[in-house]
Residue, then its C-alpha position, 0 to 999 in steps of 0.5 A: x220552388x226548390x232547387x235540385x241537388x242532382x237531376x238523372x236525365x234518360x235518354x229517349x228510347x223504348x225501355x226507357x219510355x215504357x218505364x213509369x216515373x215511378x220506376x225511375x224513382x224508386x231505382x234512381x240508385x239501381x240505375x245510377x250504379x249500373x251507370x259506372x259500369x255498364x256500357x248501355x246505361x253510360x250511353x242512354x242516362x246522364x247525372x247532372x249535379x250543381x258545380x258540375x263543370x261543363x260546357x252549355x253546347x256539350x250538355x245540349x249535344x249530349x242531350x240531342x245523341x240521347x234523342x231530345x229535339x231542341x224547340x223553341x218552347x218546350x210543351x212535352x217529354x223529350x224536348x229542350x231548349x236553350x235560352x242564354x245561359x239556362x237549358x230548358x229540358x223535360x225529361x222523360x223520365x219526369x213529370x216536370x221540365x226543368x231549367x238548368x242554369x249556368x254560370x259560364x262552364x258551371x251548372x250553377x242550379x237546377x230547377x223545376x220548372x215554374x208550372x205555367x198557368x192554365x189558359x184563362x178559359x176552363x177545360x172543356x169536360x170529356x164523356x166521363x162521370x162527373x166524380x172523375x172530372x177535373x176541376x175547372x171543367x164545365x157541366x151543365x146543370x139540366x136546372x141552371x144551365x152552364x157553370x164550372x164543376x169546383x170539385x167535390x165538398x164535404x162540408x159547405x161554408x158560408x151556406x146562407x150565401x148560396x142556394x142548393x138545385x131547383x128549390x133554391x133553399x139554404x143547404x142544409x148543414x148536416x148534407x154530407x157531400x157536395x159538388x160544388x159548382x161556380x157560376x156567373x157573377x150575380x154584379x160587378x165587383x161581386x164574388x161569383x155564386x155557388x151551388x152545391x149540388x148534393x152527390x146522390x143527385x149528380x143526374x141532375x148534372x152532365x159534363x159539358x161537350x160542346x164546340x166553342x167555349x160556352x156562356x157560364x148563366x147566373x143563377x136565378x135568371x130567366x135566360x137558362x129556361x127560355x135557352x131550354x124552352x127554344x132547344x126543347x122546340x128545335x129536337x121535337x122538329x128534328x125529332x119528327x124529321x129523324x121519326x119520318x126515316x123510323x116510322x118507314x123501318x117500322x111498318x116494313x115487315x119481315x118473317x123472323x129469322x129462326x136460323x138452325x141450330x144445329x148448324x150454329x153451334x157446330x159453326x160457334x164451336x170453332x170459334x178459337x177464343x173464349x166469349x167476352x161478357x160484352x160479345x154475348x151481350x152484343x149477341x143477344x141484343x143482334x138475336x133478338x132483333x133478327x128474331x123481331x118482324x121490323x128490320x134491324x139497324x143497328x150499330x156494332x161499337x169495338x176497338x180493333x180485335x174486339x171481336x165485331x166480326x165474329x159477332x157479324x158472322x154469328x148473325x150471318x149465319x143465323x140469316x143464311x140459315x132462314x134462307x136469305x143471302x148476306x153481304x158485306x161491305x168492306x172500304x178496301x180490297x185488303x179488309x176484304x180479302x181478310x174477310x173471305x179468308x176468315x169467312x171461308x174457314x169459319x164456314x169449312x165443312x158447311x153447304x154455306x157458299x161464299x165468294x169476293x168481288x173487287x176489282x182482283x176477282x178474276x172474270x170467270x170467278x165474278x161471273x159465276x158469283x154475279x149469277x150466283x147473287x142473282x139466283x139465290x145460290x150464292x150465300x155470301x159476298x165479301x166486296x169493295x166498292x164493286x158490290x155498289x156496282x149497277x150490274x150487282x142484282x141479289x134475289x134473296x137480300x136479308x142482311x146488310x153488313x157494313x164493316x169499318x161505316x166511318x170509312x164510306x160517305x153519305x154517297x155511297x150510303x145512299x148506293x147501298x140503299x138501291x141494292x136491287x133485289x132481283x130483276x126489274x127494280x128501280x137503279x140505283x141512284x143516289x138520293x138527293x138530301x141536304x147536307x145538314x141533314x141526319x143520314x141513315x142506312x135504310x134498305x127496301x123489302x125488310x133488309x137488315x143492316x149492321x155496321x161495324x165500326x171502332x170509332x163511330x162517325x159524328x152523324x152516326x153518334x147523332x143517331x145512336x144518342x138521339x136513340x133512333x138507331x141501336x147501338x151495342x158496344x164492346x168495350x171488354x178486351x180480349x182475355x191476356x190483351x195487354x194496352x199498347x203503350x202510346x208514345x207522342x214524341x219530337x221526330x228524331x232519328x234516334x228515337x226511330x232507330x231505337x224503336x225499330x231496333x228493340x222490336x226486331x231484336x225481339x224477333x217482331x216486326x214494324x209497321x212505319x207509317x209515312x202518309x205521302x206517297x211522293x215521299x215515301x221511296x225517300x223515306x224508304x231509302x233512309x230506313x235502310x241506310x239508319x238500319x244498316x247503321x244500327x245492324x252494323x253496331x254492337x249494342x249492350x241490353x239493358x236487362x241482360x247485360x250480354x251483347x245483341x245484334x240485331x238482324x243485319x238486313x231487315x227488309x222493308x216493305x212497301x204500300x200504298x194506295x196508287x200501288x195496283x191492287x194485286x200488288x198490294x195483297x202480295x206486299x201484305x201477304x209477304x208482311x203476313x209470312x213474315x218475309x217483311x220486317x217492316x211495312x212501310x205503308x200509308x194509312x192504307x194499313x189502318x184496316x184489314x191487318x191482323x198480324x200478332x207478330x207486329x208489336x211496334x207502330x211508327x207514325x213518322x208525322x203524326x200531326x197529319x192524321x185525325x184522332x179517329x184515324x189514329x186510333x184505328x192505326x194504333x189497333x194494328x198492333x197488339x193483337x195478342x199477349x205480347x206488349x205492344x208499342x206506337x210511337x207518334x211522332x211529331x215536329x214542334x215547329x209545325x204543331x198547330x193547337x188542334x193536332x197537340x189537343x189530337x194527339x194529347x187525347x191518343x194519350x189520355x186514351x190509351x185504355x183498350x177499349x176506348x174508340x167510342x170515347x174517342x169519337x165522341x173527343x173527336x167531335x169535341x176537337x172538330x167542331x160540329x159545323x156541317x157535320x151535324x148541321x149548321x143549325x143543331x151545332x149552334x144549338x148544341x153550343x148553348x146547351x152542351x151535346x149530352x143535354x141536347x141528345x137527352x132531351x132530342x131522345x126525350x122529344x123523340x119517345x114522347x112521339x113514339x107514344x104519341x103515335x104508337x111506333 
């Protein structure tokens, strides 16, 4: 460890943050010179150096103007603590803390600090290849059970110590590369063994997801193939139960959709933006079933403006088109509205009719659209929860869409699935179905059902890996689609204020996500008293050299879920006119807002939300070509371990395209418990989730062919 001649500190603000480290390297000279004459620079970095004079408790006030948080340990960028007569800081500029010692009012040295040793237990590996894992992550070999992935070698040593996959013969010497993977012990006081697992047979090897940290096997013992034997038992069982809801799409029929083509390509040509390969894909793949006689169910997978709706709205048209009507299913009035909106100018100048139903539709619009629904008059509904209603009768139901599935329970699932196609059916009750047990959407007559979602539900995920119902993903970004810079932070008012102030400077607006109602007027009250302060300053930009201001008075906007819902439709469309600057809000806004000119996301505490739920709120921003940026922020003193492992993922996912990864890190991080079942989350500990979900898609093919489905 090498002491630090001289250390540049940054302050916490968004042109800092959005700077790599290799920024700051590289223009480490740049910056220091800018320092002695420009304002901006002499407010937002400082140069510490040894036998510079100065007090602990002005370095430290120093350090909190400039937004760092003092903490009792400090676990991440922005945060510093003081011990005696050493600072801890880790600046955000850096890759390392340090630790700047002090001999009364001098710095006596500076250095790194010593990097602390990882929890004695390995990482828990991620749905990614094996060639990428870290070392020290676990995997499965589908022939050796658990061990821990070493990294990959070129050459093997000491070979006739170790054995080489299922023949258990010495590796041989002219092998090329290897992943060398460490299990158990094979006795006490003796070294653990190895297997080198040669690179072209990496199928044999999967990263290990699972709930608890597992039992690592030895090689050569009997335990890894009785584990296998007893699981392979358990997935034909469930297997057969998932099958029994298979085998019931399956022997439905329904005439094939062949749409009008001439109506479709006059519809598709106004779609604004170019196709993503995956959004073609995904289209064939939804064609061909409507072109199938069995029912469609099948899962939509994309990030936020991924495009799903426009996807959805191409299938609807190819079933309204055969004569059958559409509805579609949205958690609230807001995505709903967004929908209509869009649909009604999608299908302008066509014969398509469409209409809304939710607690806003005024009575003689419901009434109208009620009859409608009934007779066959009316091609597409949008609605909430009002669609689930038992006065809801549709004559010709051919396709049921399901926007944003994560956000409706088994209940409502089970609702949907009574939708009564015309007069004289059953109504609709829920069905009763254990807890533990896999639930899936299934409709009568031969209705197709397509959910829409950016971050799949862990019951939804089973079904998918388990290859019962289909799955297509979109994962490639619009085109000029630019990933949000992610931020996780210290709370600090600084790091808001100088969030907020680049982005309105900029001429963008904000949403501030604060996720109490009981609170949120308070919080309200000290925005504006931050921005009057912040407006009421003459600030130096650091790339322009020339003097900005911000505007004087943004307003702020209000919403909530206790809010009426007229209420909130007004407070999003004034946001939308850009009558708002800022949209303070609950995690209301996480779906139905499509606003290119907010940039800037601020999550006041984000400890408080699920992994999944962030990543949709973080899909509210950077909807188009300009840079955007979300800022979670936190309070070290109430982080517990799973809400830092929550918002480390946001960062290691901050790639476009990510939700489904981080579904399945969310699953990871939950625990399975009562999500999948008591009895297949034991399972899946012992065998990992990838190698559970091969062998219940496995067991679930083998019936397949068994029975002819």
């Amino acid at each position: 460890m090498h002491a630090e001649k001289e250390l540049l500190i940054a302050s916490v603000t968004p042109q800092n943050l959005e700077r790599g480290v290799l920024w700051w390297s590289e223009n480490r000279e740049a910056v220091k010179k800018a320092s002695v004459g420009h304002l901006w620079w002499q407010n937002n970095i400082i140069f510490i150096e040894e036998s510079l004079v100065i007090k602990p408790s002005e370095l430290v006030r120093r350090m909190a103007d400039m937004g760092y948080e003092r903490t009792q340990t400090v676990g991440g960028k922005g945060l510093m603590s003081v011990r005696g007569g050493i600072i801890e800081i880790w600046p955000v500029n850096t890759e390392t803390p340090y630790l700047i010692e002090f001999d009364g009012n001098v710095i006596s040295q500076i250095l790194p600090r010593p990097k602390i040793e990882e929890r004695s237990k390995p990482k828990l590996s991620q749905n990614q290849g094996i060639e990428k894992l870290p070392a020290g992550s676990y995997v499965v070999h589908i022939d050796h059970g658990i061990g821990i992935f070493q990294g990959i070698q070129s050459a093997v040593e000491n070979s006739s110590q170790h054995f080489l996959d299922d023949r258990q013969k010495i590796v041989d010497s002219n092998t090329s590369s290897f992943f060398k993977i460490e299990y158990a012990s094979p006795g006490a006081g003796r070294e653990p063994d190895i297997l080198y697992v040669p690179v072209d047979q990496k199928d044999r090897l999967s990263p290990y997801v699972g709930f608890e940290t597992p039992h690592i096997h030895r090689l050569g013992g009997s335990v890894w193939e009785k584990t296998k034997r007893k699981v392979k038992e358990e997935t034909e069982k469930l297997a057969r139960e998932l099958l029994a809801l298979y085998a019931k799409r399956h022997i439905v029929e329904r005439a094939p959709y062949m749409g009008d083509a001439g109506l479709e390509e006059e519809v598709i040509s106004r779609f604004p933006f170019q196709e993503t390969p995956d959004q073609i894909k995904a289209e064939e793949e939804i064609m061909a079933d409507l072109a199938r006689p069995q029912p469609m169910d099948r899962i939509l997978c994309g990030d936020v403006g991924f495009g799903k709706t426009e996807i959805a709205i191409r299938a609807s048209l190819r079933v309204i088109a055969s004569g059958k009507q559409v509805v579609l299913l949205a958690p609230t009035t807001v995505l709903a509205a967004q929908h209509e909106r869009t649909l009604k100018e999608r299908f302008a100048d066509t014969a398509i009719s469409v209409g809304m139903l939710s607690r806003l539709t005024p009575k003689h619009d419901e009434k109208k659209i009620l009859h409608g629904l009934a007779a066959g008059t009316m091609d597409f509904v949008v609605g909430t929860h009002r669609l689930l209603s038992k006065d809801i009768t549709i004559k010709n139901l051919g396709l049921v869409i399901i926007d944003e599935e994560q956000r409706f329970g088994v209940k409502q699932k089970e609702i949907l699935k009574g939708l009564r196609l015309g007069a004289g059916l059953a109504e609709n009750k829920p069905a009763q179905s254990p807890s533990d047990q896999p639930q899936t959407i299934e409709t009568p007559h031969g209705v197709d059902v397509l959910s829409l979602s950016a971050t799949p539900i862990p019951r939804t995920m089973q079904l998918t890996l388990a290859r019962v119902r289909d799955i297509s993903f979109l994962k490639t970004p619009p085109p000029d689609r630019l990933a949000i810079h992610t931020f996780v932070l210290p709370y600090t008012q600084k790091t808001i204020a100088e969030a907020m102030r680049a982005e309105l400077e900029r001429g963008g607006q904000i949403y501030f996500l604060h996720n109490r109602i009981e609170t949120i007027g308070a919080v309200k009250q000290k925005l504006e008293k931050l921005l009057t302060r912040t407006a009421s300053s003459k600030h130096f930009s650091d790339d322009r050299q020339k003097i900005v201001k911000m505007k004087k008075h943004p307003r702020i906007g209000v919403m909530h879920g206790r809010m009426q819902e007229g209420e909130m439709i007004k407070v999003m469309n004034e946001f939308r006119n850009r009558e708002i600057d800022i949209l303070l809000a609950t995690t209301i806004i996480e779906n139905g807002l499509d606003i290119s000119s907010a940039n800037t996301l601020i999550v006041d505490d984000a400890t408080l939300i699920g992994l999944a739920e962030a990543h949709q709120l973080r899909g509210r921003v950077g909807r188009s070509s300009n840079q955007a940026f979300a800022y979670f922020l936190y309070k070290p003193r109430h982080m517990t371990e799973k809400a830092a492992d929550r918002l480390q993922a946001l960062q290691d996912y901050a790639d476009l395209g990510s939700g489904y990864d981080i579904a399945l890190r969310d699953l990871e991080i939950r625990g399975a418990g009562n999500i999948l079942g008591r009895e297949q989350s034991g399972t899946i500990n012992k065998i990992g989730l990838n190698l559970y979900y091969q062998m219940l898609a496995d067991a679930i093919e083998d019936i397949k062919t068994e029975h002819n489905l």
